[in-house]
DSSP file (Angstrom, degrees, kcal/mol; ACC not computed):
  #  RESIDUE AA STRUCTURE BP1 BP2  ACC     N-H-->O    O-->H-N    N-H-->O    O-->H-N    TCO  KAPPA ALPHA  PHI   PSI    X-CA   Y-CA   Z-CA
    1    1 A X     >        0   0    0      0, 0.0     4,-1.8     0, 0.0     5,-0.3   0.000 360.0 360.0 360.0 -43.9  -29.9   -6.3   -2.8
    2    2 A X  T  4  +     0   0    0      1,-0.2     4,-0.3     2,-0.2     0, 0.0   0.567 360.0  45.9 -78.3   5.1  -27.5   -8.8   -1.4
    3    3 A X  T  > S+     0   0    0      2,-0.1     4,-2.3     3,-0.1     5,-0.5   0.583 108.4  54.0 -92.0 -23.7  -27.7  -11.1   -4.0
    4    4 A X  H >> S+     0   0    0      1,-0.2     4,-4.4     2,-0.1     3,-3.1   0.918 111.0  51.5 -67.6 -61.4  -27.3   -8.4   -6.7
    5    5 A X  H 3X S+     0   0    0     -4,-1.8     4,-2.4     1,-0.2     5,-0.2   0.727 111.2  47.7 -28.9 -37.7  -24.0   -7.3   -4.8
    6    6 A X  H 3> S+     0   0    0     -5,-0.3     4,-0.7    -4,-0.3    -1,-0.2   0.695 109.9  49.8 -78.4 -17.7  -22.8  -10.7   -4.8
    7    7 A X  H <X S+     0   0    0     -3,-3.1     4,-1.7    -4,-2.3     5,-0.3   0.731 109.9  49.4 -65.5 -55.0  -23.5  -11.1   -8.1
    8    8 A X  H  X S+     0   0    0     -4,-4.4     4,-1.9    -5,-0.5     3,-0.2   0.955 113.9  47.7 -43.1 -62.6  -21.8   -8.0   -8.8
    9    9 A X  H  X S+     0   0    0     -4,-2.4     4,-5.4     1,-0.2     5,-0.4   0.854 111.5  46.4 -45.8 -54.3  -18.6   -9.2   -6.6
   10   10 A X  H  X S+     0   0    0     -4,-0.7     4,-1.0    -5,-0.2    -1,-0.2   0.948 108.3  54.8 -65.1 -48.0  -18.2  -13.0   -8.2
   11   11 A X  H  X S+     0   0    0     -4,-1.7     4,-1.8     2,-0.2    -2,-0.2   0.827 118.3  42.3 -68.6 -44.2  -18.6  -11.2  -12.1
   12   12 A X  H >X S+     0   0    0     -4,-1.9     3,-0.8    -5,-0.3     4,-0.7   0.986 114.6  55.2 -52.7 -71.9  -15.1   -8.9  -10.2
   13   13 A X  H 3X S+     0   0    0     -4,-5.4     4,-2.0    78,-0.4    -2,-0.2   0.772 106.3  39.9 -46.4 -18.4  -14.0  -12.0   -9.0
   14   14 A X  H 3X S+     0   0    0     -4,-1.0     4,-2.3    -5,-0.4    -1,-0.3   0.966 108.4  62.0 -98.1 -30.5  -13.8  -13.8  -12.0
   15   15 A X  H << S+     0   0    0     -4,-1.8     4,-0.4    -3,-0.8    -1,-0.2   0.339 108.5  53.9 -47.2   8.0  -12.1  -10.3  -14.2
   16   16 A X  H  X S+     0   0    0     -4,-0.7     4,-2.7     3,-0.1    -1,-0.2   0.787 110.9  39.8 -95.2 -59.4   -9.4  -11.1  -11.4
   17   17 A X  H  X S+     0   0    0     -4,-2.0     4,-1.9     2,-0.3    -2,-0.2   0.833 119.2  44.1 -71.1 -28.5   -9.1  -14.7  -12.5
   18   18 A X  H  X S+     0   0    0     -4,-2.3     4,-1.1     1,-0.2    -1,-0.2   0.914 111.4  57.9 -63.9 -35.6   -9.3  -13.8  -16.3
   19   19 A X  H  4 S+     0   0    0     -4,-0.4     3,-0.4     1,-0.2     4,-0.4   0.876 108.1  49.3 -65.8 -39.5   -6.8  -10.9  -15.4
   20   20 A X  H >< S+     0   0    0     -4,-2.7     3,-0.7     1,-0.2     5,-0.4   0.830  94.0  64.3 -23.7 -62.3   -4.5  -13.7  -14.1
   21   21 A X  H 3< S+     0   0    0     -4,-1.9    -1,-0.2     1,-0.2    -2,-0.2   0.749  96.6  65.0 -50.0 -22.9   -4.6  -15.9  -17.0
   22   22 A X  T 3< S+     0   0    0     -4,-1.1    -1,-0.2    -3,-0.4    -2,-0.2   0.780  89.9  76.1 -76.6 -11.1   -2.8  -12.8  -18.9
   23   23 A X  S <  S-     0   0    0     -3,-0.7     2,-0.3    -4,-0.4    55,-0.0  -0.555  97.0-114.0 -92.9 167.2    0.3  -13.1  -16.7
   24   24 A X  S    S+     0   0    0     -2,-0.1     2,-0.6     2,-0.0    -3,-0.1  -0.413  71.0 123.0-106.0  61.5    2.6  -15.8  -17.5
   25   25 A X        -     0   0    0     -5,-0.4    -2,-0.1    -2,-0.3     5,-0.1  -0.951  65.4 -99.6-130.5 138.0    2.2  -18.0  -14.1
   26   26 A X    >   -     0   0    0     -2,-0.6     3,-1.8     1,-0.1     4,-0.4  -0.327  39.0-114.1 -52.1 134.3    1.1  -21.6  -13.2
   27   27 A X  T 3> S+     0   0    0      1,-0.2     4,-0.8     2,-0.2     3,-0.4   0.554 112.5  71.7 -68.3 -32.5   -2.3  -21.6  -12.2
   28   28 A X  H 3> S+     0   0    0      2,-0.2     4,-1.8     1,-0.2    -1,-0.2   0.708  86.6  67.7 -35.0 -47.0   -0.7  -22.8   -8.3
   29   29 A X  H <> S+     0   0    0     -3,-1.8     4,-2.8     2,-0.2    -1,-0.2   0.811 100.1  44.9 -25.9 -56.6    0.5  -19.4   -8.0
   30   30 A X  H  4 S+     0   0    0     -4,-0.4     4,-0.3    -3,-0.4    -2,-0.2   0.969 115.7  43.1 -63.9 -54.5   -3.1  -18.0   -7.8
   31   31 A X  H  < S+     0   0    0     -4,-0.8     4,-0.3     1,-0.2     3,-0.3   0.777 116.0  52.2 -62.9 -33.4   -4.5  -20.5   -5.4
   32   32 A X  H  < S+     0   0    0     -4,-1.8     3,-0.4     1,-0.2     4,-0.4   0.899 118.1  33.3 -88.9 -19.3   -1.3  -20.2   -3.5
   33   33 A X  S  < S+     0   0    0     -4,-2.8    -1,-0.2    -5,-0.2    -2,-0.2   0.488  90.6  96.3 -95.5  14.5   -1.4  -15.9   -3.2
   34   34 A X  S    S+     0   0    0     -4,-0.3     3,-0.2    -3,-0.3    -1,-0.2   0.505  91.7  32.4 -92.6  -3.9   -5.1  -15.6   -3.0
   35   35 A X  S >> S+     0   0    0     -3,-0.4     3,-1.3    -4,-0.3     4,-0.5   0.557  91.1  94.5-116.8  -3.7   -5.2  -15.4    1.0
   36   36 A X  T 34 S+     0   0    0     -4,-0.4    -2,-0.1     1,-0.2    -1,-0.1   0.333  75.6  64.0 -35.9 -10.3   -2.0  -13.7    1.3
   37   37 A X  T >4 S+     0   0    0     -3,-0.2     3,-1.7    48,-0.1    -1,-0.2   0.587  89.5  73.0-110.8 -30.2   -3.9  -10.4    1.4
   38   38 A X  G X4 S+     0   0    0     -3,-1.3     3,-4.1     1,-0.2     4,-0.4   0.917  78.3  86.9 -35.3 -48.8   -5.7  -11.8    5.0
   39   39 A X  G ><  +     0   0    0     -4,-0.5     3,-1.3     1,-0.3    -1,-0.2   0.617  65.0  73.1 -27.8 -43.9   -2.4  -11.1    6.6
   40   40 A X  G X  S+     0   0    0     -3,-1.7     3,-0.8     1,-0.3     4,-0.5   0.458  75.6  80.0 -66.8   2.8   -3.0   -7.9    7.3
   41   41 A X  G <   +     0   0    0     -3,-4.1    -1,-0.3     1,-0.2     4,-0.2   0.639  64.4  81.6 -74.1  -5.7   -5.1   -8.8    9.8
   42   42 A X  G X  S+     0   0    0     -3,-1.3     3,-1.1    -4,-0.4     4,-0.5   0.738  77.2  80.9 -75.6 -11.2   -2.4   -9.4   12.2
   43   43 A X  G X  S+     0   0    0     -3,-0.8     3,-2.4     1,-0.2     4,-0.5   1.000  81.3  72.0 -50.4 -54.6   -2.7   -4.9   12.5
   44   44 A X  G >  S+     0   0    0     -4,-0.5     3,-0.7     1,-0.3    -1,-0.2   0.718  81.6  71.2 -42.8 -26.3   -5.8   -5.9   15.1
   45   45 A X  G <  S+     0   0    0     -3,-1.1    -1,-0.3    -4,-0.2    -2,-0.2   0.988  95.2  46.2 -51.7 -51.6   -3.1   -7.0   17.5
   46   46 A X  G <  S-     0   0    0     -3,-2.4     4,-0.3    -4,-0.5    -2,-0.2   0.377 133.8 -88.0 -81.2  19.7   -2.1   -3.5   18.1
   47   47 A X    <>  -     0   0    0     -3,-0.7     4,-1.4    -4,-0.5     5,-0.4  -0.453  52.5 -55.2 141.6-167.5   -5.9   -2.8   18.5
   48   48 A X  H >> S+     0   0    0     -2,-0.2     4,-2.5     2,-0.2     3,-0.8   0.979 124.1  51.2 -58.8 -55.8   -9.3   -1.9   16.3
   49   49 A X  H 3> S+     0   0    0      1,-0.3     4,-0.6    54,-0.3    -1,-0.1   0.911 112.5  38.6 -31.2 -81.0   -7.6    1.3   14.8
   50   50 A X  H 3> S+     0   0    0     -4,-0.3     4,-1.0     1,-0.3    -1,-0.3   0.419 118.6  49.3 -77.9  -6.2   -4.8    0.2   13.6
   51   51 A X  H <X S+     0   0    0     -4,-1.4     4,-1.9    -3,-0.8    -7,-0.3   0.785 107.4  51.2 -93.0 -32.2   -6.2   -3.2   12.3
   52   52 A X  H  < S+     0   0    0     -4,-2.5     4,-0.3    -5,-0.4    -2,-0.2   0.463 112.0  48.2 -99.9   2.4   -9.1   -2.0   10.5
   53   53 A X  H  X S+     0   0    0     -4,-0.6     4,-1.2    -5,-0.4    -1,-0.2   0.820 111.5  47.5-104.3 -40.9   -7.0    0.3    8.8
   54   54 A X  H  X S+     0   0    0     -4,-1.0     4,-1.8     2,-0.2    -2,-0.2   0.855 117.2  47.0 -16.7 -51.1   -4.3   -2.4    7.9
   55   55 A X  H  < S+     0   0    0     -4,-1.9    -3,-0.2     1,-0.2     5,-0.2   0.948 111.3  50.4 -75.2 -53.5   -7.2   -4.7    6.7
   56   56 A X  H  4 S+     0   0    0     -4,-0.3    -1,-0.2     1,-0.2    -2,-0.2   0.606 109.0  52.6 -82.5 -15.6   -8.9   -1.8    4.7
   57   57 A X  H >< S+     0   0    0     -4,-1.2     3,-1.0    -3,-0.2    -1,-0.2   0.969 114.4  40.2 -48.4 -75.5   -5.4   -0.9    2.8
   58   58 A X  T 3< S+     0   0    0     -4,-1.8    -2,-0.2     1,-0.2    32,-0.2   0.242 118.2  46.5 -85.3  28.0   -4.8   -4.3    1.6
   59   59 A X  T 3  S+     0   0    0     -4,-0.2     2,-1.7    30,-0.1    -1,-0.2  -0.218  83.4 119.4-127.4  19.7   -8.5   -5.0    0.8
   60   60 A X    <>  -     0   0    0     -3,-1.0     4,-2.8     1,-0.2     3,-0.4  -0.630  53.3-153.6-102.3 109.8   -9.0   -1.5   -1.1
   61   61 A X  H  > S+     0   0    0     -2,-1.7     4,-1.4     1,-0.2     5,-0.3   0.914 100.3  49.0 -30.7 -61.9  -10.0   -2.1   -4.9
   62   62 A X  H  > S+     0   0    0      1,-0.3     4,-3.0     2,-0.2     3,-0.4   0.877 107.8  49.4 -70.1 -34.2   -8.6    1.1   -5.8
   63   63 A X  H >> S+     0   0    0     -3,-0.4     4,-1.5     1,-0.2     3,-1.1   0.991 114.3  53.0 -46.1 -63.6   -5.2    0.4   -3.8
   64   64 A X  H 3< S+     0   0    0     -4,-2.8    23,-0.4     1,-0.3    -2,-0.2   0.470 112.2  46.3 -46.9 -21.4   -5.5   -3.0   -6.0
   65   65 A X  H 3X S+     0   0    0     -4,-1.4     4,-2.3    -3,-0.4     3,-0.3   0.772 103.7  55.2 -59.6 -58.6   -5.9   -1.0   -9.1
   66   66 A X  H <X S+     0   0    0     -4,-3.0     4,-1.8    -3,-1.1    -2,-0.2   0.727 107.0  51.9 -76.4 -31.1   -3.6    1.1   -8.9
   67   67 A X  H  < S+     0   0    0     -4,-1.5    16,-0.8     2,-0.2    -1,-0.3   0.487 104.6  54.5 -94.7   4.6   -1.1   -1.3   -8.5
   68   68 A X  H  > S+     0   0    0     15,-0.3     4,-2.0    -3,-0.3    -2,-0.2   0.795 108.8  47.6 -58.7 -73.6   -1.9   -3.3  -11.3
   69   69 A X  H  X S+     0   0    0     -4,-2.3     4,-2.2     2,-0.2    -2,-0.2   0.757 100.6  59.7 -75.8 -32.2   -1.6   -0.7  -13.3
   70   70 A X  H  X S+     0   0    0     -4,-1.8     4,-0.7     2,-0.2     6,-0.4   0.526 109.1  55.4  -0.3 -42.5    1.9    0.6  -11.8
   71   71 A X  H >4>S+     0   0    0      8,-0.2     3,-2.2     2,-0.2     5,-1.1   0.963 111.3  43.6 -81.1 -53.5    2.8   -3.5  -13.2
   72   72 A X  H ><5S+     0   0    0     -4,-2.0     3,-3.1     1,-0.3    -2,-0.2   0.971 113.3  46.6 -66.8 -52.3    1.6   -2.6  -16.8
   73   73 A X  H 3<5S+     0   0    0     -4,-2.2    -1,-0.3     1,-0.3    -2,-0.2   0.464 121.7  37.6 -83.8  16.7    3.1    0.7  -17.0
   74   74 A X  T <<5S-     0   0    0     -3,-2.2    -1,-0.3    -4,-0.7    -2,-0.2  -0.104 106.0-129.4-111.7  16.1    6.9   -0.9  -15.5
   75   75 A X  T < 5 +     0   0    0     -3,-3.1     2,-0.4    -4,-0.2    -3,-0.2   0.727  56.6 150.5  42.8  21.3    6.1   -3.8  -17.5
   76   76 A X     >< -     0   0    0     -5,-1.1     4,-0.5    -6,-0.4    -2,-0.2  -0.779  39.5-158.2-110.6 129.3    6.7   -6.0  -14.5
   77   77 A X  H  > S+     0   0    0     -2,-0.4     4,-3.0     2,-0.2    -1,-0.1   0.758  96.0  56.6 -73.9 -39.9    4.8   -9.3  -14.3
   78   78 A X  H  > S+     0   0    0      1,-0.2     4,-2.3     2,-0.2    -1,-0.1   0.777 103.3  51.2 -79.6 -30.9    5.4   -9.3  -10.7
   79   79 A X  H  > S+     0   0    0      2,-0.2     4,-1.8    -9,-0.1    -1,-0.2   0.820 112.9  46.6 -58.0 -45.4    3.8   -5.9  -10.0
   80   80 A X  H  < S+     0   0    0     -4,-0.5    -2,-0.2     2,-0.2    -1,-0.1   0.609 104.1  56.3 -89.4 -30.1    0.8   -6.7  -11.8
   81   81 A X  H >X S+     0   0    0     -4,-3.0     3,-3.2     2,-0.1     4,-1.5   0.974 100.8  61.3 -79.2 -32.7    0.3  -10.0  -10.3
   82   82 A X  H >X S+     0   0    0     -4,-2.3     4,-1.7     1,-0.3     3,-1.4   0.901 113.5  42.1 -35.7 -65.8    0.3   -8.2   -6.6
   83   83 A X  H 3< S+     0   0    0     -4,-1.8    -1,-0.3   -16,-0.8   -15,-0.3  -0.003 103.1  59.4-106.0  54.0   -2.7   -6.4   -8.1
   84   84 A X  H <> S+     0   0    0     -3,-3.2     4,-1.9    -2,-0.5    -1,-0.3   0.597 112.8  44.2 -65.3 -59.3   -4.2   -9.1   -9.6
   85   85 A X  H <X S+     0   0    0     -4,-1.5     4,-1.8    -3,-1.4    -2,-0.2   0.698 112.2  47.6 -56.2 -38.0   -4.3  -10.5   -6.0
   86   86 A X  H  X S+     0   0    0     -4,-1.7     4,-3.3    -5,-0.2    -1,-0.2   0.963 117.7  43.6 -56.4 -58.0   -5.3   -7.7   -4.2
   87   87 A X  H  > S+     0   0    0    -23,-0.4     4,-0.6    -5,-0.3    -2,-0.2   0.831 118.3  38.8 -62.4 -55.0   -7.9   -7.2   -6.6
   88   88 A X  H  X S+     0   0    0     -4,-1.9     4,-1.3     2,-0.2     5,-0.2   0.845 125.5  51.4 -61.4 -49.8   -9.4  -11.2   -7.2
   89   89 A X  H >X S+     0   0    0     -4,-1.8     3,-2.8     1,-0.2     4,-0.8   0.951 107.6  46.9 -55.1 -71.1   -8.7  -11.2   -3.0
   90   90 A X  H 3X S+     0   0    0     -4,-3.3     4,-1.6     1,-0.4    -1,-0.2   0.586 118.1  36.7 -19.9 -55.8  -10.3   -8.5   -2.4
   91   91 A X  H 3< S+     0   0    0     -4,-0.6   -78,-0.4     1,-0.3    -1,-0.4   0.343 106.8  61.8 -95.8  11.6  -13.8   -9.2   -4.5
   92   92 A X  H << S+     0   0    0     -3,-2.8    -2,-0.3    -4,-1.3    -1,-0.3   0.402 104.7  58.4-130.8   5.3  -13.9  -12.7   -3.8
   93   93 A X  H  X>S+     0   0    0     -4,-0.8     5,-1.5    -5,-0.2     4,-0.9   0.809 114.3  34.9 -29.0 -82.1  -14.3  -10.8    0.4
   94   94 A X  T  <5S+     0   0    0     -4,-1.6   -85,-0.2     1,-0.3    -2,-0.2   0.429 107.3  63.0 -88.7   6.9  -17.3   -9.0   -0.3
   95   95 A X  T  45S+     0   0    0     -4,-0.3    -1,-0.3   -86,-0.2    -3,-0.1   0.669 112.7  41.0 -71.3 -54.8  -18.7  -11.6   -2.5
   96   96 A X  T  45S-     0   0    0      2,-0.1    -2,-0.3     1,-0.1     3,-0.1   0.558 126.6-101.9 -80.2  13.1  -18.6  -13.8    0.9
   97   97 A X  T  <5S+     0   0    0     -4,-0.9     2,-0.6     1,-0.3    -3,-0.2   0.598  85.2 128.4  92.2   8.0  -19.9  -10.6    3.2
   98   98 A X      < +     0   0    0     -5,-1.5    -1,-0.3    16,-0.1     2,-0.2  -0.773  39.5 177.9-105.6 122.1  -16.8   -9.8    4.4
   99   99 A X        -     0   0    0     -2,-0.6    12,-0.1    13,-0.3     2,-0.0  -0.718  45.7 -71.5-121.6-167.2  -16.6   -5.7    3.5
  100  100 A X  S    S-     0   0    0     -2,-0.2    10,-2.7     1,-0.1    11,-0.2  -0.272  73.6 -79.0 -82.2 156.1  -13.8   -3.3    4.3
  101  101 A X  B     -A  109   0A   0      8,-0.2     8,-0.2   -50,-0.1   -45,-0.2  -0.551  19.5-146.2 -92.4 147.4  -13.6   -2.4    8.5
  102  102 A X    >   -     0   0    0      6,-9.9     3,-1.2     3,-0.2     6,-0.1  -0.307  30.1-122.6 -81.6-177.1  -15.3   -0.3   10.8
  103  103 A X  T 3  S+     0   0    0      1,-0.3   -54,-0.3    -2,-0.1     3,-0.1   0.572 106.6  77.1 -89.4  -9.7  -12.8    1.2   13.8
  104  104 A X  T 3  S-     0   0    0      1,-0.3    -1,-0.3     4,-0.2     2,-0.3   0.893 112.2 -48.0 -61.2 -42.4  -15.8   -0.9   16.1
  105  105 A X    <   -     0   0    0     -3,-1.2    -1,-0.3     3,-0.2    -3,-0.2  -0.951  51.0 -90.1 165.0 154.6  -14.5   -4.1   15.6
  106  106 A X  S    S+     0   0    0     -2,-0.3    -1,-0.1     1,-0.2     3,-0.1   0.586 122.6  52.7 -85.2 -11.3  -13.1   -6.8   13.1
  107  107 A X  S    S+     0   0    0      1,-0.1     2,-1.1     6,-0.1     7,-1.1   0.904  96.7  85.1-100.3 -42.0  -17.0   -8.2   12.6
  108  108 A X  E     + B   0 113A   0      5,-0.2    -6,-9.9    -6,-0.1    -3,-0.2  -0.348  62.5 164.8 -94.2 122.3  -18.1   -4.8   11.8
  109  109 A X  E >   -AB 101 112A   0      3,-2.3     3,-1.7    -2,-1.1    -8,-0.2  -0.402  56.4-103.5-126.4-147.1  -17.8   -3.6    8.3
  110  110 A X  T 3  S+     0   0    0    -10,-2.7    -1,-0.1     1,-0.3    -9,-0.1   0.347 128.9  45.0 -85.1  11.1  -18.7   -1.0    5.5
  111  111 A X  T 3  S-     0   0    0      1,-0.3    -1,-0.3   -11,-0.2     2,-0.1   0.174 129.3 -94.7-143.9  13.3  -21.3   -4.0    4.0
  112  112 A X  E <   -B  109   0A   0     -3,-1.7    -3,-2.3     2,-0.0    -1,-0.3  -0.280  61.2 -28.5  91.8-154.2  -22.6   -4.7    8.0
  113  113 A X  E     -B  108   0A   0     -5,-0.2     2,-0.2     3,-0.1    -5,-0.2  -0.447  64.9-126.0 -79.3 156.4  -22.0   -6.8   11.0
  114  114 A X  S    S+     0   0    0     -7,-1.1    -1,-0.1     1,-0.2   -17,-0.1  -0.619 100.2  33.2 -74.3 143.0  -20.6  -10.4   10.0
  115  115 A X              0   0    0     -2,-0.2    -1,-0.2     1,-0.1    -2,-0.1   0.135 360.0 360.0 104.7 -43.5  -22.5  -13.1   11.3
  116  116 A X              0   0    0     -3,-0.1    -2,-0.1    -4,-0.0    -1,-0.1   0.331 360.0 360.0 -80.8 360.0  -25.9  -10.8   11.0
């Protein structure tokens, strides 16, 4: 089952990168906003709570969707790469094991413990 999921996730990951090629940005762009969505791990300073809900906001497909789609219907390039990123960031996570977190701890998440 964890290789069909990872299959599933890389086949996302690459509709991120095709969904890229439709905006009108240098291919630099991508490489350089595709860990920009990590950030939000800096929530885990103020503890497990409040990090693993940071983390799970900017790692939520739907979030990543939604904004995306928000770009197409303002016509803004810039909207639509955010949830490009989200979205490519996001699968190309749970493609490596990394799923959204539980409130336990930054190693455990919704796809089990990292590291396990």
């Amino acid at each position: 089952m964890k290789k069909l999921i990872q299959l599933e996730e890389a086949l996302l990951f690459g509709l991120g990168i095709y969904l890229f090629s439709q905006l009108g940005y240098a291919w630099w762009w991508f490489a350089a906003l595709l860990l920009v969505p990590d950030l939000s791990m800096i929530g885990y300073v103020f503890g497990n709570k409040v990090g693993a809900w940071c983390y799970n906001i900017a790692h939520h497909r739907a979030l990543a969707i939604g904004v995306y789609l928000l770009g197409i219907y303002l016509s803004n390039e810039v909207v639509q790469l955010a949830g490009v990123i989200l979205f490519a960031h996001s699968s190309m996570d749970r493609m490596f094991g990394y799923g959204l977190k539980l409130e336990q701890g930054f190693k455990f998440t919704h796809l089990g413990e990292i590291g396990k």
